[in-house]
N, C-alpha and C positions, 0 to 999 in steps of 0.2 A: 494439268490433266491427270499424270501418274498420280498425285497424291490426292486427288479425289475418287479415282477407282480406288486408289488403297484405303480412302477411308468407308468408301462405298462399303468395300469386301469386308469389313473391319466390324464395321456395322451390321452386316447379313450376316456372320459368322459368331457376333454375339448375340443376336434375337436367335439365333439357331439354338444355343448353348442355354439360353436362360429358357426356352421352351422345353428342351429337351430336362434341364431340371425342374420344371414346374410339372412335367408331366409324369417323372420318378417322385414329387413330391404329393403330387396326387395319387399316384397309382400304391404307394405307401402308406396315405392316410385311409383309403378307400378298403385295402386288405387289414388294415387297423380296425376299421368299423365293423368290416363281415366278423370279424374274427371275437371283436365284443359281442356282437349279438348273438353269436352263434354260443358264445360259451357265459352270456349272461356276465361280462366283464363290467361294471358298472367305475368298478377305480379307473379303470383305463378312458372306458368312454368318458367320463366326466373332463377327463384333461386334456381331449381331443373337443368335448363341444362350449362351444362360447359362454360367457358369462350370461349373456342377452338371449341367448337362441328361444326364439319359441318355434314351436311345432302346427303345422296347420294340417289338419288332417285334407283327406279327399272330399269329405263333405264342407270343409271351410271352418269345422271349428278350430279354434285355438287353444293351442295348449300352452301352459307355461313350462318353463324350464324347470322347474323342483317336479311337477307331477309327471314331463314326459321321465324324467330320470327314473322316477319311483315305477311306472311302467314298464321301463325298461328290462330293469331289475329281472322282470319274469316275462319278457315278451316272446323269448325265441321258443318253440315247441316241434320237436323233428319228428312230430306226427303230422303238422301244418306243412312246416318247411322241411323241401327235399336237400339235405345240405351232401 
Protein backbone atom coordinates (compact mmCIF):
# COMPACT_ATOMS: atom_id res chain seq x y z
CA UNK A 1 0.00 0.00 0.00
CA UNK A 2 3.14 2.49 0.76
CA UNK A 3 4.50 2.06 -2.52
CA UNK A 4 1.30 2.61 -4.30
CA UNK A 5 0.69 6.07 -2.51
CA UNK A 6 4.43 6.51 -3.44
CA UNK A 7 3.76 5.88 -6.88
CA UNK A 8 0.49 7.57 -6.77
CA UNK A 9 2.43 10.86 -5.46
CA UNK A 10 5.19 10.20 -8.04
CA UNK A 11 2.74 10.35 -10.72
CA UNK A 12 0.69 13.66 -9.57
CA UNK A 13 4.08 15.43 -8.91
CA UNK A 14 5.08 14.70 -12.51
CA UNK A 15 1.80 15.67 -14.44
CA UNK A 16 2.29 18.83 -12.16
CA UNK A 17 5.90 19.52 -13.47
CA UNK A 18 5.20 18.72 -17.21
CA UNK A 19 2.20 21.14 -17.01
CA UNK A 20 3.86 23.59 -15.40
CA UNK A 21 6.42 23.25 -18.37
CA UNK A 22 3.91 23.13 -21.12
CA UNK A 23 2.51 26.27 -19.91
CA UNK A 24 6.23 28.41 -19.73
CA UNK A 25 6.41 26.61 -23.01
CA UNK A 26 3.37 28.13 -24.19
CA UNK A 27 3.50 31.34 -22.42
CA UNK A 28 7.09 31.72 -24.41
CA UNK A 29 5.96 30.90 -27.73
CA UNK A 30 2.73 33.10 -27.32
CA UNK A 31 5.18 36.41 -26.30
CA UNK A 32 7.19 35.10 -29.31
CA UNK A 33 4.18 35.67 -31.64
CA UNK A 34 2.97 39.13 -30.15
CA UNK A 35 6.30 40.24 -30.44
CA UNK A 36 6.70 39.23 -34.37
CA UNK A 37 3.66 40.87 -35.16
CA UNK A 38 4.05 43.62 -33.48
CA UNK A 39 7.61 44.31 -35.05
CA UNK A 40 6.74 42.64 -38.41
CA UNK A 41 9.40 39.74 -37.44
CA UNK A 42 8.81 37.56 -40.43
CA UNK A 43 12.45 35.40 -39.84
CA UNK A 44 11.27 34.76 -36.59
CA UNK A 45 7.72 33.93 -37.19
CA UNK A 46 8.52 31.60 -40.02
CA UNK A 47 10.47 29.23 -37.38
CA UNK A 48 7.67 29.23 -34.90
CA UNK A 49 4.90 28.45 -37.65
CA UNK A 50 4.43 24.93 -39.12
CA UNK A 51 5.41 23.79 -42.40
CA UNK A 52 1.48 22.77 -43.08
CA UNK A 53 -0.07 25.60 -41.22
CA UNK A 54 -2.78 27.16 -43.16
CA UNK A 55 -4.83 30.03 -41.90
CA UNK A 56 -8.69 30.15 -41.78
CA UNK A 57 -9.95 33.51 -41.53
CA UNK A 58 -13.36 34.50 -39.59
CA UNK A 59 -15.24 34.29 -42.68
CA UNK A 60 -13.80 30.65 -43.36
CA UNK A 61 -11.59 31.36 -46.11
CA UNK A 62 -8.47 29.69 -46.31
CA UNK A 63 -5.28 30.80 -46.51
CA UNK A 64 -2.20 29.00 -47.36
CA UNK A 65 1.06 29.19 -45.61
CA UNK A 66 3.28 31.13 -48.34
CA UNK A 67 0.41 33.98 -48.70
CA UNK A 68 -0.37 34.13 -44.87
CA UNK A 69 3.44 34.80 -44.42
CA UNK A 70 3.66 37.40 -47.30
CA UNK A 71 0.67 39.09 -45.31
CA UNK A 72 2.27 38.90 -42.49
CA UNK A 73 5.19 40.78 -43.44
CA UNK A 74 2.88 44.07 -43.27
CA UNK A 75 0.02 43.12 -41.00
CA UNK A 76 0.72 44.92 -37.70
CA UNK A 77 -0.40 48.77 -37.98
CA UNK A 78 -0.30 50.79 -34.32
CA UNK A 79 -2.87 53.01 -35.86
CA UNK A 80 -5.24 49.68 -35.92
CA UNK A 81 -3.49 48.03 -33.00
CA UNK A 82 -3.32 49.63 -29.47
CA UNK A 83 0.15 47.85 -28.52
Amino acid sequence: MKTLSLLIAVVISTTAFAQDDDLATLRKLNATFIHNFVTNDTASHNRIIHKDFVYISSSGKVVPRDVYMKNWAHGFDPKVYKY
